[in-house]
Backbone as numpy.savetxt, mean C-alpha at the origin, in Angstrom:
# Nx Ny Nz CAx CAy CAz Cx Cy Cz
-5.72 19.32 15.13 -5.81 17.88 15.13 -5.11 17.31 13.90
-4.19 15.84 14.00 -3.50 15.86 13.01 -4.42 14.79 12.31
-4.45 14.70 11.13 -5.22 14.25 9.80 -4.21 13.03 9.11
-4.66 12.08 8.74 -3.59 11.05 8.60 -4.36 10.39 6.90
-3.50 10.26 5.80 -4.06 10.17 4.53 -3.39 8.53 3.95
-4.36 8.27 3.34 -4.11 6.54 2.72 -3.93 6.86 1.28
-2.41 6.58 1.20 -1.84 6.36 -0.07 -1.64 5.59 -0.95
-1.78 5.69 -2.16 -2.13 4.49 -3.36 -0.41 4.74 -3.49
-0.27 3.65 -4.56 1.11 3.92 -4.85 1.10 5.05 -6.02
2.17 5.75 -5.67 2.84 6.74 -6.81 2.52 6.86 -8.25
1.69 7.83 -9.09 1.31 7.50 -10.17 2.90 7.61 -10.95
3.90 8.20 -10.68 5.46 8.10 -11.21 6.04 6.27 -10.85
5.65 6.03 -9.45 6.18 4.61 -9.59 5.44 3.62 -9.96
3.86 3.71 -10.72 3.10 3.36 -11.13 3.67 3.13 -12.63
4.24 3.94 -13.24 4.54 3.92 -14.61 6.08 3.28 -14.86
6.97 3.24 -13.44 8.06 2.48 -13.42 7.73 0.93 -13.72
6.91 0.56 -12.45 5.97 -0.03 -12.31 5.43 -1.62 -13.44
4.42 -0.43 -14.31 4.30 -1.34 -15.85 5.67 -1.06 -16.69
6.39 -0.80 -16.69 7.42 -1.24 -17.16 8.60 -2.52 -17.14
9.20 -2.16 -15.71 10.01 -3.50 -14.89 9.11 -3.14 -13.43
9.04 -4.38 -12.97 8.79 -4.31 -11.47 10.13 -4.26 -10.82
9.79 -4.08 -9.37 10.45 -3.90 -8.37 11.64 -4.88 -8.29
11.48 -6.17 -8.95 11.86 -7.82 -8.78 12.50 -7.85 -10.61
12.54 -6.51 -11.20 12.83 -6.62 -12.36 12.35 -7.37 -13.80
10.80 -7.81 -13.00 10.05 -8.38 -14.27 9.46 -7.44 -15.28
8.86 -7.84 -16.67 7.76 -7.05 -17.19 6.72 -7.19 -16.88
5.88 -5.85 -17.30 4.04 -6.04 -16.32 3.95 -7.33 -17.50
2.98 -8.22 -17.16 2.28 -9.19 -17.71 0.41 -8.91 -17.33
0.03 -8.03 -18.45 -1.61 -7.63 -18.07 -2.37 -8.94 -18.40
-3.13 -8.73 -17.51 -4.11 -9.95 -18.00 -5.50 -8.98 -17.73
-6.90 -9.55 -18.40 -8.06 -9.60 -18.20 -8.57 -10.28 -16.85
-9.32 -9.45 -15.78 -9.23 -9.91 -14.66 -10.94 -10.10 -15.18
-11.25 -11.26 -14.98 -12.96 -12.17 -15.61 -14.14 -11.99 -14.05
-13.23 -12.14 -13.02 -14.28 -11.70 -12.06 -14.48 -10.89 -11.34
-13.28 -9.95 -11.00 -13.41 -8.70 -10.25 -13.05 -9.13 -8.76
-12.51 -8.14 -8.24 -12.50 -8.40 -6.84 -11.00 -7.95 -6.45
-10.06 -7.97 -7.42 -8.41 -7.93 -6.74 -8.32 -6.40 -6.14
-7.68 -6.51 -5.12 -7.36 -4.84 -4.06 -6.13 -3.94 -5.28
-6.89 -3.16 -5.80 -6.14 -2.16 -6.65 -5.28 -1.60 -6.09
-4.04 -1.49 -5.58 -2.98 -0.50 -5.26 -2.73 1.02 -6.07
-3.29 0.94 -7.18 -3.25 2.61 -7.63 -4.14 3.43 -7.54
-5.32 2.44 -7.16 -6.81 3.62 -6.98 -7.68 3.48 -5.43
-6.68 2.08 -5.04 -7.68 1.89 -3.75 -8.94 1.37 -3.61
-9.35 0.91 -4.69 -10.48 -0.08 -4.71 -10.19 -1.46 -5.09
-11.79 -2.22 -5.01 -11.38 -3.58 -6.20 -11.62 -3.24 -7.25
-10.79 -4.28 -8.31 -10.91 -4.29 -9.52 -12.73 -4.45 -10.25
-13.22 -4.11 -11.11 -14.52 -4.81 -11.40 -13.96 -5.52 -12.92
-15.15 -6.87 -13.39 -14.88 -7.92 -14.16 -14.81 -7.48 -15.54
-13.83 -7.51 -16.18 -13.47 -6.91 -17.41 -12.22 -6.09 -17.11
-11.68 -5.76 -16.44 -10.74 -4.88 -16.51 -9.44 -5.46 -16.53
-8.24 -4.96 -16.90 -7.21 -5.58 -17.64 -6.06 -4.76 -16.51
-5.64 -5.69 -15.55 -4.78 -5.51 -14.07 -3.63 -6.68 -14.67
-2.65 -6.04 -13.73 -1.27 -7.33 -13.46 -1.33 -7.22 -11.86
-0.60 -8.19 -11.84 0.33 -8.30 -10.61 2.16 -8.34 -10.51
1.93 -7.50 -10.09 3.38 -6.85 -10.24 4.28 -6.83 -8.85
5.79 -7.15 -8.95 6.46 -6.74 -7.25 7.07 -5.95 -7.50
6.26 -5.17 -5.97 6.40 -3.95 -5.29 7.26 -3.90 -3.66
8.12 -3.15 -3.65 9.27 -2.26 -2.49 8.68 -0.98 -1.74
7.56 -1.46 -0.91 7.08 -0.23 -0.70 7.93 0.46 0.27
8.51 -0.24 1.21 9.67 0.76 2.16 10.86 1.06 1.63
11.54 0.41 0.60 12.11 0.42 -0.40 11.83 2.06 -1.04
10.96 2.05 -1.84 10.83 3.46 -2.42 10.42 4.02 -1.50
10.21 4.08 -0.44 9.76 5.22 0.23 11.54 5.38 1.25
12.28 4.73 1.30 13.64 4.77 2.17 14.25 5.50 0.87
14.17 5.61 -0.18 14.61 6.04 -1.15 14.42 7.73 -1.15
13.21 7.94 -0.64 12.78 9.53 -1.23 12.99 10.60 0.11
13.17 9.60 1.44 13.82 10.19 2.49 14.99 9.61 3.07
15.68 8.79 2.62 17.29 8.73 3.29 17.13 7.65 4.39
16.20 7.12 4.29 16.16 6.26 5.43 17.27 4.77 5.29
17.38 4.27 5.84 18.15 2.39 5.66 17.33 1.54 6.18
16.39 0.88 5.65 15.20 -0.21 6.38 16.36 -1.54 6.58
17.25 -1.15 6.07 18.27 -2.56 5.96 17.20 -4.11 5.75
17.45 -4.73 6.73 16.55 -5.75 6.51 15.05 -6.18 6.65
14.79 -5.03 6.74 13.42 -4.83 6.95 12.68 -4.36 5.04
13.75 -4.24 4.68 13.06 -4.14 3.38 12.45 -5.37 2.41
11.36 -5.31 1.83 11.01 -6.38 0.96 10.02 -6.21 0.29
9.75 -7.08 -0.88 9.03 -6.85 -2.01 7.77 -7.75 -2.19
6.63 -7.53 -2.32 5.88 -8.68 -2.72 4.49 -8.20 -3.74
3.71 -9.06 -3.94 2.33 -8.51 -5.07 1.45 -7.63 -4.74
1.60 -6.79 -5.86 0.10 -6.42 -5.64 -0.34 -6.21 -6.84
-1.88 -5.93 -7.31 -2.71 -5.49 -8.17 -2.50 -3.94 -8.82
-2.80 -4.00 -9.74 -2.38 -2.56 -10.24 -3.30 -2.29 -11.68
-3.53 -1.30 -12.12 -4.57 -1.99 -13.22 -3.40 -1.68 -14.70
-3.58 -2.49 -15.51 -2.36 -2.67 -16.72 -2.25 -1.14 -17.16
-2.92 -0.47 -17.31 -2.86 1.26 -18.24 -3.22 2.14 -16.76
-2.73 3.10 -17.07 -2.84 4.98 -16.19 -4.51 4.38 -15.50
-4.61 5.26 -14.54 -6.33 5.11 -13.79 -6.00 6.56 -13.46
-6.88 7.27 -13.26 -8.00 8.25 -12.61 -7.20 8.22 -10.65
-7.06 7.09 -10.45 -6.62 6.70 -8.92 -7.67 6.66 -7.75
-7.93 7.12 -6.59 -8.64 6.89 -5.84 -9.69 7.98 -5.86
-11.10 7.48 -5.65 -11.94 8.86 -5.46 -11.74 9.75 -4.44
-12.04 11.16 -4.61 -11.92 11.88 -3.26 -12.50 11.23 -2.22
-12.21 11.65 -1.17 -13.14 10.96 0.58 -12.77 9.77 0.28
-12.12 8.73 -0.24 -12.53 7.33 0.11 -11.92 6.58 1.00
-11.28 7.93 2.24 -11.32 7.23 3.45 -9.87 5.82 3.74
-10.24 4.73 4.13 -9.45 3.98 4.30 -9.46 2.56 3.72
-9.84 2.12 2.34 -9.79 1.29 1.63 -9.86 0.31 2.40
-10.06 -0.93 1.94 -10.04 -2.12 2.23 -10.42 -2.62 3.85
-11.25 -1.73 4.05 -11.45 -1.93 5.62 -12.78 -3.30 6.03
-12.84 -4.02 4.47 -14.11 -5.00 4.93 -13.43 -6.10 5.96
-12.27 -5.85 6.24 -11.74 -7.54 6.97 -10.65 -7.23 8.14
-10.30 -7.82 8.71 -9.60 -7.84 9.55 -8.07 -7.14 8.90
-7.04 -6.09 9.38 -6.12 -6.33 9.09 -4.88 -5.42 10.12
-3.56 -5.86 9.59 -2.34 -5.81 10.34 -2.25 -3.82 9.95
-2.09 -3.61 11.08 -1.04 -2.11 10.59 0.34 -2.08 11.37
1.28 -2.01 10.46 2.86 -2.30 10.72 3.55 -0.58 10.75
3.62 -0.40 12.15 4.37 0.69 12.50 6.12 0.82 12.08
6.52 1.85 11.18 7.92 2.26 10.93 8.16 3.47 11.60
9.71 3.70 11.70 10.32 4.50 12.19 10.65 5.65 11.71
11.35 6.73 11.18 11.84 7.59 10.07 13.26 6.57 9.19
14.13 5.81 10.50 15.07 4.89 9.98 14.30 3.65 9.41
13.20 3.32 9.33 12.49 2.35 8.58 12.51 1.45 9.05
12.67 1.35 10.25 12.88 0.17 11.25 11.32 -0.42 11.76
10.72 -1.70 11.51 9.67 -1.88 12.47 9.54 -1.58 14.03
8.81 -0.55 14.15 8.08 -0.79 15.31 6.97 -1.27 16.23
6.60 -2.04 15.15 5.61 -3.20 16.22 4.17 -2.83 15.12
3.44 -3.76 15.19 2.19 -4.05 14.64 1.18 -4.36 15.50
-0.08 -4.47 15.12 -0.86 -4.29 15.90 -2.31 -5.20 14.90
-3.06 -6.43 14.81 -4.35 -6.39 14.50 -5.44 -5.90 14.57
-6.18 -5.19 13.45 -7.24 -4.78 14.16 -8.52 -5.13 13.41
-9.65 -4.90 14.00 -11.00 -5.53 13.15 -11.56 -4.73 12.52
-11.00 -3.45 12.73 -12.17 -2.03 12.14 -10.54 -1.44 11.58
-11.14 -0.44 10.53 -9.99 -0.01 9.72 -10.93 1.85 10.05
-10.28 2.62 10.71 -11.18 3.89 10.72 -10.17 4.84 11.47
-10.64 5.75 11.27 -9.54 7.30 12.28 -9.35 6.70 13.79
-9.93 5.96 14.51 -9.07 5.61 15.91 -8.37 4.43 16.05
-8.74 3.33 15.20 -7.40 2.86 14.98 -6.16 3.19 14.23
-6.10 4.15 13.40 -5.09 4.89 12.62 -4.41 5.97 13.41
-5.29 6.45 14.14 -4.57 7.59 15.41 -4.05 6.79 16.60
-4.59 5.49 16.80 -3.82 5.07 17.46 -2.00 3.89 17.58
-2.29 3.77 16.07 -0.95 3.44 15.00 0.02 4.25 15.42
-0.39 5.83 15.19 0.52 6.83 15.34 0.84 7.74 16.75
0.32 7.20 17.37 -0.25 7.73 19.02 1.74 7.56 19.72
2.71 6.93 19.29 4.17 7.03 19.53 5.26 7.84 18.93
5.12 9.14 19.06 6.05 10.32 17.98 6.96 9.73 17.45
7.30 8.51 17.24 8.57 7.97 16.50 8.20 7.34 15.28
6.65 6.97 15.23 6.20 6.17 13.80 5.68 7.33 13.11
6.41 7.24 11.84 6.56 8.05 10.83 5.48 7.58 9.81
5.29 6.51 9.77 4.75 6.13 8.67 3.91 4.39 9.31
3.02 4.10 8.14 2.09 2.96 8.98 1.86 2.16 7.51
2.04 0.97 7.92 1.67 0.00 6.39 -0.17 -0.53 6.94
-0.54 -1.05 5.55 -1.34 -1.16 5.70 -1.52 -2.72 5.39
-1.79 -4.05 6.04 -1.96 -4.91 5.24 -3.26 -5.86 5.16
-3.07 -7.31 4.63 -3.88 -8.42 4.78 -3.39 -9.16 5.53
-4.40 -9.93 6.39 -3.75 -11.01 7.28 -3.29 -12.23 6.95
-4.54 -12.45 5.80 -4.36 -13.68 5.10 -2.43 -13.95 4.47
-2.17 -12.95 3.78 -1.03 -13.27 3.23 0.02 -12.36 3.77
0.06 -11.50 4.46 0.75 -9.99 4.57 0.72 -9.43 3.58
0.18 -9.30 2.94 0.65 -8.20 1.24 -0.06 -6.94 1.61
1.19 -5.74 0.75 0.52 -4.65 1.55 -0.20 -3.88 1.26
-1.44 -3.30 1.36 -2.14 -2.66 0.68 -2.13 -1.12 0.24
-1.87 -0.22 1.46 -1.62 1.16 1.16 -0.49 1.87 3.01
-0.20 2.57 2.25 0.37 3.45 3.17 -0.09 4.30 4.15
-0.22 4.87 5.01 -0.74 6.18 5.68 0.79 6.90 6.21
0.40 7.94 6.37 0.76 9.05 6.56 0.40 10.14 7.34
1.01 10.67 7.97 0.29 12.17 8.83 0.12 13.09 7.70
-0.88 13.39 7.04 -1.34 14.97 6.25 -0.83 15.71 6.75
C-alpha cells in the first residue's frame, strides 16, 4: 500500500529562506504576540511569543528545480510563516497539518503542470489517496481557501 508524507519546507531552503526570500527580500522577524500563524517549517501554529517572518516562497519553483521539471506558468510565489531561527520541524506522526478547515488540494504533473484541484472538508489518508488515485500526479499542494497560500506538500513515501 502506498504511504503518502506531508512536507514542511526544506530545512536547506529554510536557511536560503531567512536570508533572501524567494521575491529577493530579507527575512524581517517579528515577535508574533498572539499565536496562531500556520508554520511552514514545522507544520504547526505558531504559539504567542515566538519570533516568525513572513517570507515569499516558490514552492513548485524549488521543487521544478530539484527534478527538471518546467511549471512554466504555473509557477508562483506567495507567504508563508516560518519561524525567524532553525526549529526542531515537525513532530513525528503529525499526520496532515492544518486539517481544522476546509481546504484546496492542487494536483501536479512530473512536468509541473496543474492537474485539477479538488475541495475538501476533511484533510486525512482518503482524501490524499484520492488526490493521487491518477498515475500522472506526482505531487499534491496543500492549501487555504481563504487566500490560496500554500501550506505543505505531499508526496508518495
Amino acid at each position: 500500500m502506498t504511504t503518502y508524507t506531508a512536507r514542511p519546507v526544506d530545512s536547506t531552503v529554510l536557511k536560503e529562506l531567512r536570508s533572501a526570500d524567494d521575491a529577493g527580500r530579507g527575512m524581517v522577524p517579528a515577535l508574533d504576540e498572539e499565536g496562531g500563524a500556520p508554520l511552514r517549517c514545522c507544520l504547526r501554529r505558531s504559539e504567542p511569543g515566538e519570533r516568525i517572518a513572513l517570507v515569499s516562497y516558490a514552492p513548485l519553483r524549488r521543487w521544478a528545480a530539484e527534478t527538471g521539471a518546467e511549471p512554466g506558468p504555473y509557477d508562483e510565489q506567495g507567504p508563508v510563516f516560518i519561524h525567524a531561527e532553525e526549529c526542531a520541524g515537525p513532530a513525528a506522526g503529525s499526520g496532515y497539518p492544518f486539517a481544522d478547515a476546509h481546504r484546496v488540494l492542487r494536483r501536479y504533473s512530473a512536468e509541473g503542470h496543474i492537474l485539477g484541484g479538488e475541495l475538501v472538508d476533511a484533510l486525512d489518508d482518503e482524501t490524499v489517496r484520492r488526490a493521487f488515485a491518477d498515475p500522472s500526479v506526482v505531487l499534491v499542494h496543500v492549501r487555504a481557501v481563504e487566500y490560496g497560500c500554500f501550506f505543505y506538500e505531499v508526496r508518495r513515501a
